[in-house]
Every structure is written in structure tokens, then in C-alpha cells.
PDBQT receptor file of N, H, CA, C and O in Angstrom, charges set to zero:
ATOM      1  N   UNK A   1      78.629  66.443 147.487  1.00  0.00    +0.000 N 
ATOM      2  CA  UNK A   1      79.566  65.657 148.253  1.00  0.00    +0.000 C 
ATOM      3  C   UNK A   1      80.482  64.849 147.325  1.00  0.00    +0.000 C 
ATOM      4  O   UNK A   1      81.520  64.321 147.725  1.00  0.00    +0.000 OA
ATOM      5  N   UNK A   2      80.120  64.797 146.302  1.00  0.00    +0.000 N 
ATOM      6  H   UNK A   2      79.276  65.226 145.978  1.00  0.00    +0.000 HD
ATOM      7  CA  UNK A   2      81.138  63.813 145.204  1.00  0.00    +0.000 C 
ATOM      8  C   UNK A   2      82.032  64.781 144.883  1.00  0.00    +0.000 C 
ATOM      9  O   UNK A   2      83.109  64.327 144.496  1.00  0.00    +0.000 OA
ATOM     10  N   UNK A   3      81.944  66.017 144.916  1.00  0.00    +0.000 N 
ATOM     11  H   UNK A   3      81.070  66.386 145.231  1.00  0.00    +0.000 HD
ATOM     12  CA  UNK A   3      83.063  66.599 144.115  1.00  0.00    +0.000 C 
ATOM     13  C   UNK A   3      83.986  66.710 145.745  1.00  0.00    +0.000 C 
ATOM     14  O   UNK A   3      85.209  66.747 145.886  1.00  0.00    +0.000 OA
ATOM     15  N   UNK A   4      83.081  66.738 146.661  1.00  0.00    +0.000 N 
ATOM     16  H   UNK A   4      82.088  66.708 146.547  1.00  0.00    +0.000 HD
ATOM     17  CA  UNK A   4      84.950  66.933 147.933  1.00  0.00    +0.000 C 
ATOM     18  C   UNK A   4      85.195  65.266 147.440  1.00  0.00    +0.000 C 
ATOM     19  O   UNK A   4      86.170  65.301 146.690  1.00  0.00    +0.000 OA
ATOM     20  N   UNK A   5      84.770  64.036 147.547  1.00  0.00    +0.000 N 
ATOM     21  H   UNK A   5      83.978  64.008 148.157  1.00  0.00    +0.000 HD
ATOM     22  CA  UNK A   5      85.586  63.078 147.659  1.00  0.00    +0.000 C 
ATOM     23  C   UNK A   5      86.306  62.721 146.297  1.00  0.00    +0.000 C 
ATOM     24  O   UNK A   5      87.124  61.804 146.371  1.00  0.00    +0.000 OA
ATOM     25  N   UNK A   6      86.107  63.354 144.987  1.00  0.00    +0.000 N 
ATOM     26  H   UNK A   6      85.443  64.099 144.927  1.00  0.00    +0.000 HD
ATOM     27  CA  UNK A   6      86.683  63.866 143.724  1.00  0.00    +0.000 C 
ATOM     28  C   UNK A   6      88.386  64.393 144.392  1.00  0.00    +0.000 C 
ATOM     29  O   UNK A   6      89.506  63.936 144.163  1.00  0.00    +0.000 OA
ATOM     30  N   UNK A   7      88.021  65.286 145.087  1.00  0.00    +0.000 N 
ATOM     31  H   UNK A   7      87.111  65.657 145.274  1.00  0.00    +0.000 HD
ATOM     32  CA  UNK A   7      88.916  66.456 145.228  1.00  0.00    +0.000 C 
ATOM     33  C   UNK A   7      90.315  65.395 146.650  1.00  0.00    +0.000 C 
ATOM     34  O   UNK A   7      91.538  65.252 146.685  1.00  0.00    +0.000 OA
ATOM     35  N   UNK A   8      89.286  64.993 147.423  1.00  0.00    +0.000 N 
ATOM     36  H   UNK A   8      88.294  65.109 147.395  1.00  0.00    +0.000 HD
ATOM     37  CA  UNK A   8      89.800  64.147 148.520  1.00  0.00    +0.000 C 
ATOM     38  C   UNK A   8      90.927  62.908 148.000  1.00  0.00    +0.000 C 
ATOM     39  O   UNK A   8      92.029  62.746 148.525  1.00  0.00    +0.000 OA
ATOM     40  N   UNK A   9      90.447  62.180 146.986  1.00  0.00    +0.000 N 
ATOM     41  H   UNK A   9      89.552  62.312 146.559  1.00  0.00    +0.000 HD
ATOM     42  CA  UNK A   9      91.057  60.895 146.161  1.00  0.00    +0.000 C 
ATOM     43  C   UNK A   9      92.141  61.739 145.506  1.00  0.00    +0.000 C 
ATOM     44  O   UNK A   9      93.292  61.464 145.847  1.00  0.00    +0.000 OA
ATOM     45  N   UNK A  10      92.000  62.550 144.776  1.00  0.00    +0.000 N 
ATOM     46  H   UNK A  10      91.066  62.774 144.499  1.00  0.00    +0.000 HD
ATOM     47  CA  UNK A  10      93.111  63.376 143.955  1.00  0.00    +0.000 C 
ATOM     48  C   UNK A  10      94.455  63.370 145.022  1.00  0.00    +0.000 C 
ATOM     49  O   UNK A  10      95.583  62.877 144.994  1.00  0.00    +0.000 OA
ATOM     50  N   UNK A  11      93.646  64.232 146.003  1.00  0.00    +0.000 N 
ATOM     51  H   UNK A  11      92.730  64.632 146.026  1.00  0.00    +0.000 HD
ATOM     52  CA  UNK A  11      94.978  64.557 147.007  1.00  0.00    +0.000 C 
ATOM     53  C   UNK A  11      95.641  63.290 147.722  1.00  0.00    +0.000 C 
ATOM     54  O   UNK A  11      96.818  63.271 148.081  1.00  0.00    +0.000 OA
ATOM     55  N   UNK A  12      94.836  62.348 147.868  1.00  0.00    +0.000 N 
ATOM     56  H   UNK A  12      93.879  62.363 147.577  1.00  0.00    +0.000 HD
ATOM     57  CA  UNK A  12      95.885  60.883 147.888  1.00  0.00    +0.000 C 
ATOM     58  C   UNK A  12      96.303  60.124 147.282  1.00  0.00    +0.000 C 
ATOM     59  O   UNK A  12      97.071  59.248 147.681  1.00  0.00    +0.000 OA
ATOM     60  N   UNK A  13      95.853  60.288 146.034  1.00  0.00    +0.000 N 
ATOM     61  H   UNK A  13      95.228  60.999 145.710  1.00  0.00    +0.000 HD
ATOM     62  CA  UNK A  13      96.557  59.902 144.895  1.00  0.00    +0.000 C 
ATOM     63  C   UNK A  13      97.964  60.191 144.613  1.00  0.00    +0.000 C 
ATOM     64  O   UNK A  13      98.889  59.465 144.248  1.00  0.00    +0.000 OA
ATOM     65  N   UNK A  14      97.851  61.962 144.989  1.00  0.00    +0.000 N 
ATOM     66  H   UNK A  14      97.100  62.552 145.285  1.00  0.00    +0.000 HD
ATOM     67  CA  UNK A  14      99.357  62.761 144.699  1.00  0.00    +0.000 C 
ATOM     68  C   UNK A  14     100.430  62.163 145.654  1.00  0.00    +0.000 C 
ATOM     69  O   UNK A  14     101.583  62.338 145.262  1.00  0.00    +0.000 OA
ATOM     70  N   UNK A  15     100.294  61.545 146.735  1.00  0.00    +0.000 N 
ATOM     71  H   UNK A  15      99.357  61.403 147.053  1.00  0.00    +0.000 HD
ATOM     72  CA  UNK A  15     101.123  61.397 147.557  1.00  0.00    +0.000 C 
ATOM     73  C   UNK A  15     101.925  59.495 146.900  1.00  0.00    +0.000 C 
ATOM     74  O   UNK A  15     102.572  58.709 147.591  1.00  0.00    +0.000 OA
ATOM     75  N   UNK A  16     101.511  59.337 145.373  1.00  0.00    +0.000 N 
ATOM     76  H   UNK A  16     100.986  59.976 144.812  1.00  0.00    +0.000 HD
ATOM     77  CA  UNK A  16     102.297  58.323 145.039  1.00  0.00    +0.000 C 
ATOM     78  C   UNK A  16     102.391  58.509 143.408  1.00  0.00    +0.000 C 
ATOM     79  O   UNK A  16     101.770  57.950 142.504  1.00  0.00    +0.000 OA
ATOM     80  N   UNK A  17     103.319  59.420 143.393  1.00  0.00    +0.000 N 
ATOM     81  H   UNK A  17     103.823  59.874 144.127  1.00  0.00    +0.000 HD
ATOM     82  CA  UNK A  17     103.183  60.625 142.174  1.00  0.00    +0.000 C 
ATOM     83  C   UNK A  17     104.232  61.485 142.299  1.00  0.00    +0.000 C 
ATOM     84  O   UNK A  17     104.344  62.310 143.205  1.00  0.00    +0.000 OA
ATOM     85  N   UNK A  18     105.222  61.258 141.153  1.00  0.00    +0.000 N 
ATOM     86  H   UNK A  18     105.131  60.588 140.417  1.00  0.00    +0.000 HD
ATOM     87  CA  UNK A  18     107.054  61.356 141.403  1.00  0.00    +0.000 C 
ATOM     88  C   UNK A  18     106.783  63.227 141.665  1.00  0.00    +0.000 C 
ATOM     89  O   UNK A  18     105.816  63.945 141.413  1.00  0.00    +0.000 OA
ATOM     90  N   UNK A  19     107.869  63.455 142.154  1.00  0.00    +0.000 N 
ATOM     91  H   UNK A  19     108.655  62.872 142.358  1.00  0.00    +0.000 HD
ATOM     92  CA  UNK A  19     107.804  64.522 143.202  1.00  0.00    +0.000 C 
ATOM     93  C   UNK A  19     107.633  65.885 141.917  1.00  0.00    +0.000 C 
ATOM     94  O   UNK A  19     107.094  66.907 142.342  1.00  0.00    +0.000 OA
ATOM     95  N   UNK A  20     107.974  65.888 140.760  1.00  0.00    +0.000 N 
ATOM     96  H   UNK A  20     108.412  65.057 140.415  1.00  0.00    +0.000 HD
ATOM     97  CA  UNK A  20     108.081  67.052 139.806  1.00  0.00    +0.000 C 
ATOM     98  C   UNK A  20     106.424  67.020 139.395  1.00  0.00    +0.000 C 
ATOM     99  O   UNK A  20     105.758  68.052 139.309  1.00  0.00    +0.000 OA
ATOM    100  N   UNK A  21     105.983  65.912 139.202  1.00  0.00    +0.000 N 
ATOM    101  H   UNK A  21     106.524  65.074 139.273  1.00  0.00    +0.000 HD
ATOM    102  CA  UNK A  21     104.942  66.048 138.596  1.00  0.00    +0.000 C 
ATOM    103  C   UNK A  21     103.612  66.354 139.626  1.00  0.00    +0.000 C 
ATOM    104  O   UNK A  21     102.489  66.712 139.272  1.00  0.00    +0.000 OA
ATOM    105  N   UNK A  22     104.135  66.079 141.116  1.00  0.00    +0.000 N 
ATOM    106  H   UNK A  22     105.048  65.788 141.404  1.00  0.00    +0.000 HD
ATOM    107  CA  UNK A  22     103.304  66.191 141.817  1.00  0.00    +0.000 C 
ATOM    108  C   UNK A  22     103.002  67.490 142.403  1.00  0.00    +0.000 C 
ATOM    109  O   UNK A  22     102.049  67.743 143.139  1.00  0.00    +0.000 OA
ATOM    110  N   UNK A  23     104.113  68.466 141.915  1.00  0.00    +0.000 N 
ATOM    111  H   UNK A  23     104.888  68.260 141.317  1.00  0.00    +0.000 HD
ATOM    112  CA  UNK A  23     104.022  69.665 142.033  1.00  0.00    +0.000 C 
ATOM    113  C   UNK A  23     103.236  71.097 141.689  1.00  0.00    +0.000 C 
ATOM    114  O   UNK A  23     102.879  72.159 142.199  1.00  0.00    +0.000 OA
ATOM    115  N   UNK A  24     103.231  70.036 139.954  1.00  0.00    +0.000 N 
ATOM    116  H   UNK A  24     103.521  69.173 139.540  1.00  0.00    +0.000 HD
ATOM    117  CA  UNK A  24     102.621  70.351 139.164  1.00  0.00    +0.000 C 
ATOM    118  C   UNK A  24     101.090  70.186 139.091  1.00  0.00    +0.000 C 
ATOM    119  O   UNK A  24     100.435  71.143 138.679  1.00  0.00    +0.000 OA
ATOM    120  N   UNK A  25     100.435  68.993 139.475  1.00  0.00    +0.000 N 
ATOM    121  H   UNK A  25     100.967  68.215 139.810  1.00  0.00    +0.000 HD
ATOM    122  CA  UNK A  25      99.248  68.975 139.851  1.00  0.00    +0.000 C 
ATOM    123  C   UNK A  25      99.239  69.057 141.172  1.00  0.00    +0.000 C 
ATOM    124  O   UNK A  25      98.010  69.085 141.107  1.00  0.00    +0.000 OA
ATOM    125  N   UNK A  26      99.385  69.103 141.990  1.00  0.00    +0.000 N 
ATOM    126  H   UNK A  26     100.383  69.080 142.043  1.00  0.00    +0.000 HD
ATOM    127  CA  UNK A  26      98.963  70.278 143.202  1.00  0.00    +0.000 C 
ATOM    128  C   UNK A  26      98.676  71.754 143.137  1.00  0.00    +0.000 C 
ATOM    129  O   UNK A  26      97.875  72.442 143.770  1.00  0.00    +0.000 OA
ATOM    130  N   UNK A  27      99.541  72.051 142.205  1.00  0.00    +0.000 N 
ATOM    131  H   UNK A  27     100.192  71.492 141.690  1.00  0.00    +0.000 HD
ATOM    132  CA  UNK A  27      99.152  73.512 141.948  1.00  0.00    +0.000 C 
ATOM    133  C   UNK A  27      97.405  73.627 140.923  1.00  0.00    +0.000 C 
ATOM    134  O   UNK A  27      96.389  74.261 141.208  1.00  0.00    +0.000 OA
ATOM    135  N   UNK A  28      97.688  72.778 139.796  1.00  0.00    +0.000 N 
ATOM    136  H   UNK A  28      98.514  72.263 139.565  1.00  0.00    +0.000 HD
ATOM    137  CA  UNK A  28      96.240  72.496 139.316  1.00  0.00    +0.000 C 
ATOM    138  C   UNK A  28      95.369  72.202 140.554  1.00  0.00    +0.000 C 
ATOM    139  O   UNK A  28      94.623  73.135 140.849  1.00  0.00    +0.000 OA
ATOM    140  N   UNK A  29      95.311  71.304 141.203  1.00  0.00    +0.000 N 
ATOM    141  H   UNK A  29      95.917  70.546 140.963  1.00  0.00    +0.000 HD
ATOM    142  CA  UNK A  29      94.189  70.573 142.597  1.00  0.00    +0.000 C 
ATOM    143  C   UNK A  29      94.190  71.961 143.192  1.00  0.00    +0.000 C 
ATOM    144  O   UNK A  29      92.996  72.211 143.356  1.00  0.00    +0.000 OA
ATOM    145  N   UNK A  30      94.844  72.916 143.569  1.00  0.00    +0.000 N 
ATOM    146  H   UNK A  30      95.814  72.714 143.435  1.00  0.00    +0.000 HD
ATOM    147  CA  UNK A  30      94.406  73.953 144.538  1.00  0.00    +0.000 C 
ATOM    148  C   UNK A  30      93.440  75.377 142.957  1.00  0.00    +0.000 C 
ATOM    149  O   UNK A  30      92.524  76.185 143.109  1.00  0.00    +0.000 OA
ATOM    150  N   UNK A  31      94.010  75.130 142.084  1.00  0.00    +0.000 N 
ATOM    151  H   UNK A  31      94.754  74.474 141.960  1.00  0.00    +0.000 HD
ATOM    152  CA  UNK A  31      92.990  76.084 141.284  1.00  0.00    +0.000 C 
ATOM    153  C   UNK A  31      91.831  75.705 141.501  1.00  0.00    +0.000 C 
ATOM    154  O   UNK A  31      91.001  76.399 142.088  1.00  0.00    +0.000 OA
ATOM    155  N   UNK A  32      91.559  74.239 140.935  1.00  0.00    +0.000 N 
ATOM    156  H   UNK A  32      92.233  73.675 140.458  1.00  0.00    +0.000 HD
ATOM    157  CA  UNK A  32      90.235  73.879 140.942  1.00  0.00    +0.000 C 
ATOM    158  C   UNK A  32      89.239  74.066 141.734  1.00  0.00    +0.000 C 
ATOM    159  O   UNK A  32      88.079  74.429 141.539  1.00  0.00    +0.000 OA
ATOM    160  N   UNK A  33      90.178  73.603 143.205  1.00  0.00    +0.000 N 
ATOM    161  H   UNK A  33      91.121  73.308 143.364  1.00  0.00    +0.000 HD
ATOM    162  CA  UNK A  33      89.263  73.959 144.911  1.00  0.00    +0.000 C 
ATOM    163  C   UNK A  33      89.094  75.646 144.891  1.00  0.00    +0.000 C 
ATOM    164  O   UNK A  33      88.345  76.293 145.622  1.00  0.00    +0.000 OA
ATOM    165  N   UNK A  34      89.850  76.086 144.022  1.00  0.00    +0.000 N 
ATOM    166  H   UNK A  34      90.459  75.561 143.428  1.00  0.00    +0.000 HD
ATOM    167  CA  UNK A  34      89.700  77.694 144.116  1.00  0.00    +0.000 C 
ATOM    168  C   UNK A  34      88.325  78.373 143.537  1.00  0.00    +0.000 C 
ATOM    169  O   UNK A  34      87.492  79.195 143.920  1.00  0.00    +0.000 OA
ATOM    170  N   UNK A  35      88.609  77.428 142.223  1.00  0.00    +0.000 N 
ATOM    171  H   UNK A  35      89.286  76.760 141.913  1.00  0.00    +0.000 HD
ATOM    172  CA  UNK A  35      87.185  77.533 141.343  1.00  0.00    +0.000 C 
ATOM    173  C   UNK A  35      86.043  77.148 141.437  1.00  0.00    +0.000 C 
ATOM    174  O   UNK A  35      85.120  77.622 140.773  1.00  0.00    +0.000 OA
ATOM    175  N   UNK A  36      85.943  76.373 142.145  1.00  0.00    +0.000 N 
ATOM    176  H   UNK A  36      86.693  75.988 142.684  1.00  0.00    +0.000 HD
ATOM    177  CA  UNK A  36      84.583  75.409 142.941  1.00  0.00    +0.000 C 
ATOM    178  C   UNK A  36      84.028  76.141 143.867  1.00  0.00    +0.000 C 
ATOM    179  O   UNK A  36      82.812  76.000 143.990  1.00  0.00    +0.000 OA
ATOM    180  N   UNK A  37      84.725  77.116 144.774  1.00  0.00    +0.000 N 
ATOM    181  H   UNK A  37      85.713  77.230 144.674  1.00  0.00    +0.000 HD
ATOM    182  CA  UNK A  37      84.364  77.767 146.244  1.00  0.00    +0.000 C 
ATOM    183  C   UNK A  37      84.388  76.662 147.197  1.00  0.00    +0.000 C 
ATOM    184  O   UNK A  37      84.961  75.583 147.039  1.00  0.00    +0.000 OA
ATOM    185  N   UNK A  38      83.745  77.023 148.143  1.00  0.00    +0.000 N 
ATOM    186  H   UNK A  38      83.280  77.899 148.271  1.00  0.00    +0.000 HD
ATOM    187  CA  UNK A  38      83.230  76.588 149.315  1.00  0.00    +0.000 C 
ATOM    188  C   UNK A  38      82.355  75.168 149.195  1.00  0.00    +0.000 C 
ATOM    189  O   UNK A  38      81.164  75.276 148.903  1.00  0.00    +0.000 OA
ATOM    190  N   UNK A  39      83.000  73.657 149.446  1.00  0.00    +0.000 N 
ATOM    191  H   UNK A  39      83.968  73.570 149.683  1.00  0.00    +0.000 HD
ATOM    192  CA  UNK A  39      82.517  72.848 149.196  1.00  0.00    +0.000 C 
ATOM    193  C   UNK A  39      81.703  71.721 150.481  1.00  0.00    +0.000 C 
ATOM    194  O   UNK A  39      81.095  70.651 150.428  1.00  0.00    +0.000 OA
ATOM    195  N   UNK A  40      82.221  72.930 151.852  1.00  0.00    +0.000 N 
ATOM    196  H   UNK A  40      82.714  73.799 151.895  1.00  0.00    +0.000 HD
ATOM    197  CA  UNK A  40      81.083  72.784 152.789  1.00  0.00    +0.000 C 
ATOM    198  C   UNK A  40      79.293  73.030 152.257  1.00  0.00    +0.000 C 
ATOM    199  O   UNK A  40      78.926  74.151 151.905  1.00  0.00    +0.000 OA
ATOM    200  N   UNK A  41      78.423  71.960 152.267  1.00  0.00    +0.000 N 
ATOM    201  H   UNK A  41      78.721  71.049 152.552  1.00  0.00    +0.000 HD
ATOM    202  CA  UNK A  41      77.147  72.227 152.218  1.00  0.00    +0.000 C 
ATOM    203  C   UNK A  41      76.066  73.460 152.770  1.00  0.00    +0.000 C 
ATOM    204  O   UNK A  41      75.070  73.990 152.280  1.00  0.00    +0.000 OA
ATOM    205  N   UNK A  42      76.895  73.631 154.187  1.00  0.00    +0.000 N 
ATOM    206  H   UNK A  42      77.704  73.201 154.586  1.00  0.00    +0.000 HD
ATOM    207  CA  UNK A  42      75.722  74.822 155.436  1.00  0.00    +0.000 C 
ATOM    208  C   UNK A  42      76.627  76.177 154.942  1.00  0.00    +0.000 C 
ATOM    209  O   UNK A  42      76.185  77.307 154.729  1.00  0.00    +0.000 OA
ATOM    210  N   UNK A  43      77.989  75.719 154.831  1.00  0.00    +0.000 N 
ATOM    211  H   UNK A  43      78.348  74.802 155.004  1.00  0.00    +0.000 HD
ATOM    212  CA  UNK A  43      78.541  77.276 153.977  1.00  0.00    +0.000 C 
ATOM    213  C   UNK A  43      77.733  77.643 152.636  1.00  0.00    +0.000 C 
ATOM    214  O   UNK A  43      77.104  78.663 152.356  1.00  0.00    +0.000 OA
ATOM    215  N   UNK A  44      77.913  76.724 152.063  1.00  0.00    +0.000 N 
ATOM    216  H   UNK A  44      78.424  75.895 152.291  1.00  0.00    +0.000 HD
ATOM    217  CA  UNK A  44      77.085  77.276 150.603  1.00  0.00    +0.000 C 
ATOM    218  C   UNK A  44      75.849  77.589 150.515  1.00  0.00    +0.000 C 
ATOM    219  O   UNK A  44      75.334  78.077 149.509  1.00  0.00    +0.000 OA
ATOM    220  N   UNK A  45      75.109  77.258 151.869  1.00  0.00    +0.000 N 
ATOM    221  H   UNK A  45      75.528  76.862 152.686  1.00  0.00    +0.000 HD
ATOM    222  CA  UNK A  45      73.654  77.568 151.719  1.00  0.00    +0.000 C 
ATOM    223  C   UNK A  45      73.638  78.793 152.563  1.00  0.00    +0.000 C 
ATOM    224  O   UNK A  45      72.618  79.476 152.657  1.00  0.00    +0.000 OA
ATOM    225  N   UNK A  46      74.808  79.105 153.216  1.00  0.00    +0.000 N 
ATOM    226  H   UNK A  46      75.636  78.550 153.140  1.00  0.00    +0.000 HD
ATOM    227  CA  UNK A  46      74.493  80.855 153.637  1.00  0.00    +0.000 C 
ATOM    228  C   UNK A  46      74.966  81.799 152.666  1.00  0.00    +0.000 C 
ATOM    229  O   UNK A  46      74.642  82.985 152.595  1.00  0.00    +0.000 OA
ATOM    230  N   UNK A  47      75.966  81.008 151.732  1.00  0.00    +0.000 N 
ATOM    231  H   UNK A  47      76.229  80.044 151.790  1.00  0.00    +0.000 HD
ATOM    232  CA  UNK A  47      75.438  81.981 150.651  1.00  0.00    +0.000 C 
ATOM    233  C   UNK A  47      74.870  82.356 149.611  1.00  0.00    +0.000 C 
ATOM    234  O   UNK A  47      74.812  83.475 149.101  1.00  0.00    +0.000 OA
ATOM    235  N   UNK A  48      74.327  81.119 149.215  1.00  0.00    +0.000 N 
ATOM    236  H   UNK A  48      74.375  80.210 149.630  1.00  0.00    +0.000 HD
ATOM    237  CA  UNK A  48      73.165  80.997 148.237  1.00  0.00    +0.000 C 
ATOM    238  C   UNK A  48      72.306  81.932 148.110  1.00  0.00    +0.000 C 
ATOM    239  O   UNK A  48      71.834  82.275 149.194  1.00  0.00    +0.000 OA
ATOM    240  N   UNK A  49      71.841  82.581 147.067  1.00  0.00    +0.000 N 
ATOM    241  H   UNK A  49      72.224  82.302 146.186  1.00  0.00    +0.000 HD
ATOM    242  CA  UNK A  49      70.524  83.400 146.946  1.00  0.00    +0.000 C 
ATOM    243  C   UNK A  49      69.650  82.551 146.061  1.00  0.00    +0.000 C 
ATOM    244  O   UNK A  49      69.805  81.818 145.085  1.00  0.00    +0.000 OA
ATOM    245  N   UNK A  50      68.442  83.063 146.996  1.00  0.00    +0.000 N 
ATOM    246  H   UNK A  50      68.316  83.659 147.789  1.00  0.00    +0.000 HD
ATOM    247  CA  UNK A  50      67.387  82.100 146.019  1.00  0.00    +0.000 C 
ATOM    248  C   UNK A  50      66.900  83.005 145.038  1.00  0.00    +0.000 C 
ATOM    249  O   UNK A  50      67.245  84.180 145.163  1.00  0.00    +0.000 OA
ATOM    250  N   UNK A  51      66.197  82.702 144.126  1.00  0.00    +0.000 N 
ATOM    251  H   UNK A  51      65.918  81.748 144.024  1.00  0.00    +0.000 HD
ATOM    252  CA  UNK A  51      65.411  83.268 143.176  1.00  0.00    +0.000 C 
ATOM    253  C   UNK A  51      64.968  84.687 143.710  1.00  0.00    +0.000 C 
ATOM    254  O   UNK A  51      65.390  85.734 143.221  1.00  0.00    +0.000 OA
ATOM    255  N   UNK A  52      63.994  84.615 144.857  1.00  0.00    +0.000 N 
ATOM    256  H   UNK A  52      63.651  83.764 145.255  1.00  0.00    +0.000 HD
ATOM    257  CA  UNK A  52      63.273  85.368 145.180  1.00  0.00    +0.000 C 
ATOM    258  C   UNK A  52      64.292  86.550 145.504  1.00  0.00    +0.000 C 
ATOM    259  O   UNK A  52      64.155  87.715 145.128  1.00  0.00    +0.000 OA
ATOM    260  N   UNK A  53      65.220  86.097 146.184  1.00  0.00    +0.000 N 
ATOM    261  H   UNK A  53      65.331  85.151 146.489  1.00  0.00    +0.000 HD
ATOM    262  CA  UNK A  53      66.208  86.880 147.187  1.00  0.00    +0.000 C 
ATOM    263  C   UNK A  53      66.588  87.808 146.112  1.00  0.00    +0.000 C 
ATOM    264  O   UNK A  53      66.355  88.995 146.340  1.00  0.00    +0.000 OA
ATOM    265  N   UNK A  54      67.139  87.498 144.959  1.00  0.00    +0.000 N 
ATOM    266  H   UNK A  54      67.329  86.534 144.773  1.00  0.00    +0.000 HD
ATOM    267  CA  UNK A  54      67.509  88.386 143.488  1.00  0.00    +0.000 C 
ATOM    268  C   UNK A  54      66.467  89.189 142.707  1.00  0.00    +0.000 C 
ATOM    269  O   UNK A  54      66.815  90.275 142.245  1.00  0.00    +0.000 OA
ATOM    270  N   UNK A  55      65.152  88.724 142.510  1.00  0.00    +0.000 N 
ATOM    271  H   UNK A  55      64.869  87.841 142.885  1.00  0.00    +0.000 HD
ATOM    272  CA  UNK A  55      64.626  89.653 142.072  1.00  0.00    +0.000 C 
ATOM    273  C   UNK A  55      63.692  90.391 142.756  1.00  0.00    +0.000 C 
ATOM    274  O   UNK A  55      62.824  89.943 143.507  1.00  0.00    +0.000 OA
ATOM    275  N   UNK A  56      63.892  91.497 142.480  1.00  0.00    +0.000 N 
ATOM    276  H   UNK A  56      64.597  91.860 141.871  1.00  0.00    +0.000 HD
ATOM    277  CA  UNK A  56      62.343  92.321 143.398  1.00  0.00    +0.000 C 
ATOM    278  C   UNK A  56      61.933  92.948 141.674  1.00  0.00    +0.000 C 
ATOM    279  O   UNK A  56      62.539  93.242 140.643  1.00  0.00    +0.000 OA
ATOM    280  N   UNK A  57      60.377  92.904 142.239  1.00  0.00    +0.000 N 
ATOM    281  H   UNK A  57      59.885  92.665 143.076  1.00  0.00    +0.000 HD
ATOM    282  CA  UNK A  57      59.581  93.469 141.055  1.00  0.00    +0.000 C 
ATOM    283  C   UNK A  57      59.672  95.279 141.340  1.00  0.00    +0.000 C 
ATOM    284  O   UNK A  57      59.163  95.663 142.393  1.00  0.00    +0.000 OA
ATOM    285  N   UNK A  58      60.138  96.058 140.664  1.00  0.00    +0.000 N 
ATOM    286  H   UNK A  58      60.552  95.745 139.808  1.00  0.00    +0.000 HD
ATOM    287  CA  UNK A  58      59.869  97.196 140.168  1.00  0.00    +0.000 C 
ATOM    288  C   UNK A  58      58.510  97.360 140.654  1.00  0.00    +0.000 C 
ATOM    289  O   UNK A  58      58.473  97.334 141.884  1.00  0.00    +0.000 OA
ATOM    290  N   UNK A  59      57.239  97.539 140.027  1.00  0.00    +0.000 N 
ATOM    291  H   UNK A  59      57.269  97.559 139.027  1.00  0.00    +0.000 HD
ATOM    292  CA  UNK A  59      55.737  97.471 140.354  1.00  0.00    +0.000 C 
ATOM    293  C   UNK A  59      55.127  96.979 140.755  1.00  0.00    +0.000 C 
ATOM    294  O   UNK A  59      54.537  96.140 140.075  1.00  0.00    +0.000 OA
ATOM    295  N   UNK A  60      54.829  97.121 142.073  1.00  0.00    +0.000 N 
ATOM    296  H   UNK A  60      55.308  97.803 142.626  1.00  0.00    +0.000 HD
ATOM    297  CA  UNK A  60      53.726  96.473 142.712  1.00  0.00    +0.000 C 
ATOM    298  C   UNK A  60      52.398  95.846 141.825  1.00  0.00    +0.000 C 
ATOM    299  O   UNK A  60      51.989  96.682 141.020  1.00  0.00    +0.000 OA
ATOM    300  N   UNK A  61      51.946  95.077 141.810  1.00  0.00    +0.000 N 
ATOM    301  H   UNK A  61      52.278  94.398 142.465  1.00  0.00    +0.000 HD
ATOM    302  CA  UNK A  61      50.627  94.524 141.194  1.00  0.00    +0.000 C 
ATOM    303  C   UNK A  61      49.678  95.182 141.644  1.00  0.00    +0.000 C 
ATOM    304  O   UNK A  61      49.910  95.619 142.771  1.00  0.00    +0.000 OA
ATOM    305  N   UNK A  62      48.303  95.542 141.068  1.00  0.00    +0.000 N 
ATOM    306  H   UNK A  62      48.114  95.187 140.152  1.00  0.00    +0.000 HD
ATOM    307  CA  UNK A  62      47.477  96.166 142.017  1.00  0.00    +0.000 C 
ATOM    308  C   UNK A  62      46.443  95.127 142.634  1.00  0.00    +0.000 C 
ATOM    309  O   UNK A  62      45.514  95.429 143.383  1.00  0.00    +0.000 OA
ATOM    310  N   UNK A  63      46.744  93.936 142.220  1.00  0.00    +0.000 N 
ATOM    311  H   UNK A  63      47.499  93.691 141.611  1.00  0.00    +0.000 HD
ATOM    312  CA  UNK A  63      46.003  92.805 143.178  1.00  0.00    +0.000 C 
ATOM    313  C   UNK A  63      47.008  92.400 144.550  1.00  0.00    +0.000 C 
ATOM    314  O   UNK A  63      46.706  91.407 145.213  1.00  0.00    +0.000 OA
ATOM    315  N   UNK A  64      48.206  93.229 144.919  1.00  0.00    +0.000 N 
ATOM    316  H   UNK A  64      48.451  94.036 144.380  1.00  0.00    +0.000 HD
ATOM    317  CA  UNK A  64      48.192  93.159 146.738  1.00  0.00    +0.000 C 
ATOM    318  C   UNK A  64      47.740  93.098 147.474  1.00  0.00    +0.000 C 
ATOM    319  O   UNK A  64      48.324  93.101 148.558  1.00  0.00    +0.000 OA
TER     320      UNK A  64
């Protein structure tokens, strides 16, 4: 949650921020949100893989 209100402050910041330069970091502020993904919490946990979800063992153990 700190990085949306990171991301949140930025974008009201820009709105007192001479118009060339604010152009310029807006375009940076939308990479970043680009690079971050999805900074909804219940989004990121549908797509999260857990550990388990990634590996499967090749060989069964023979203590199954």
C-alpha cells in the first residue's frame, strides 16, 4: 500500500509542476506504474503463484 500512496502523492504533486516538466515526469510516473503491475492487493493475489504452485517434483517419493 505505500507504493500506491508513493505513486498517488507523485501524481499530485505534478499538478504544481511547470507544464514542460510535468510532461516529462508523467511520462516517467506512467513507466513506473507500468513496471510495478497491478498495485491492487486481491489482483495480485490472483496472480501470485506460490511456491508449491511452481514446482512439481518429477518423482514421486516412495514414502506416499
Amino acid at each position: 500500500m505505500s507504493i500506491e500512496s508513493f505513486f498517488r502523492e507523485a501524481e499530485e504533486r505534478l499538478a504544481g509542476v511547470e507544464p514542460e516538466r510535468r510532461q516529462a515526469l508523467s511520462s516517467r510516473l506512467d513507466l513506473a506504474r507500468s513496471m510495478m503491475g497491478t498495485l491492487d492487493p486481491l489482483e495480485f493475489l490472483e496472480q501470485w503463484v506460490a511456491p508449491d504452485e511452481r514446482y512439481t517434483r518429477l518423482y514421486q517419493d516412495d514414502q506416499d
